[in-house]
C-alpha positions in Angstrom: 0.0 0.0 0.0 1.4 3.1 -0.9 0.1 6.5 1.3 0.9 10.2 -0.1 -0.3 13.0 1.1 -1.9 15.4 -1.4 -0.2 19.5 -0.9 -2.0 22.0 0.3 -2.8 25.2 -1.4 -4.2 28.8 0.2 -6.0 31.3 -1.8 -6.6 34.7 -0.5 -9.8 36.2 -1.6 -10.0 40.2 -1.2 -13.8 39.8 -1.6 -13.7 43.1 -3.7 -14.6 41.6 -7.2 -10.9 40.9 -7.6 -9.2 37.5 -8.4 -8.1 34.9 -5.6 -4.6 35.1 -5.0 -2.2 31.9 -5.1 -0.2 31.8 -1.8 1.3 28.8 -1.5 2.2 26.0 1.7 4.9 27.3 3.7 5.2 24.3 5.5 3.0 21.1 5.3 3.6 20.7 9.6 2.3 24.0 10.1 -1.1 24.0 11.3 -3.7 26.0 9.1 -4.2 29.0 12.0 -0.1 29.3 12.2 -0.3 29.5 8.2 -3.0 32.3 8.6 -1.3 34.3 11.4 2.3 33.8 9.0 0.2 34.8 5.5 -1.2 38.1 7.7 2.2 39.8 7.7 1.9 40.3 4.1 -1.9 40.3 3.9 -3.2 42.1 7.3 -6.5 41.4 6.7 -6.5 37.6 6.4 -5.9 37.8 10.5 -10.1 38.0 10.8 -10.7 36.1 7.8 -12.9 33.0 7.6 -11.1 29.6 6.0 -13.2 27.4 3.9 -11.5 24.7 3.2 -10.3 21.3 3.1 -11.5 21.2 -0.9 -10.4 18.4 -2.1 -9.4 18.4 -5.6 -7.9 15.4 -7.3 -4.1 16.7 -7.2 -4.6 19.1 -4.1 -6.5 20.3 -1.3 -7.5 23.7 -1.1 -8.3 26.2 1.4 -10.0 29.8 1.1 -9.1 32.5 3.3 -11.9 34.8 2.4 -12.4 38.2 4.0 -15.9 39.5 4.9 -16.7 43.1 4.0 -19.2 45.2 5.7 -20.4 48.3 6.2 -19.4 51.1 8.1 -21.6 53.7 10.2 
């Protein structure tokens, strides 16, 4: 029997109408909230974002890190 684990992949979604961004696995130990809070550096408002995720695909698992916006006032 051979096991293999499939690798991950984030996507950032700015929720603005824009395109998801590609960030890729910094480290496959890492748990998802220590890639969150390590992806928020770069990307401040992923810190309060939701993840969807595991999405399975056949080559790779995916997980969304999408950002709700709301209103103000």
């Amino acid at each position: 029997m051979i096991v293999s684990t499939l690798p991950r992949v984030f996507f950032y979604e700015p929720g603005r109408g824009d395109d998801p961004i590609e960030l890729p696995d910094p480290n496959a130990d890492m748990s998802i909230e220590r890639v969150q809070s390590l992806f928020a550096v770069n990307y401040p408002e992923i810190s309060t974002a939701k993840v969807r995720g595991p999405i399975f695909n056949s080559d790779k698992v995916e997980y969304h890190f999408t950002i709700s916006l709301g209103q103000k006032g």
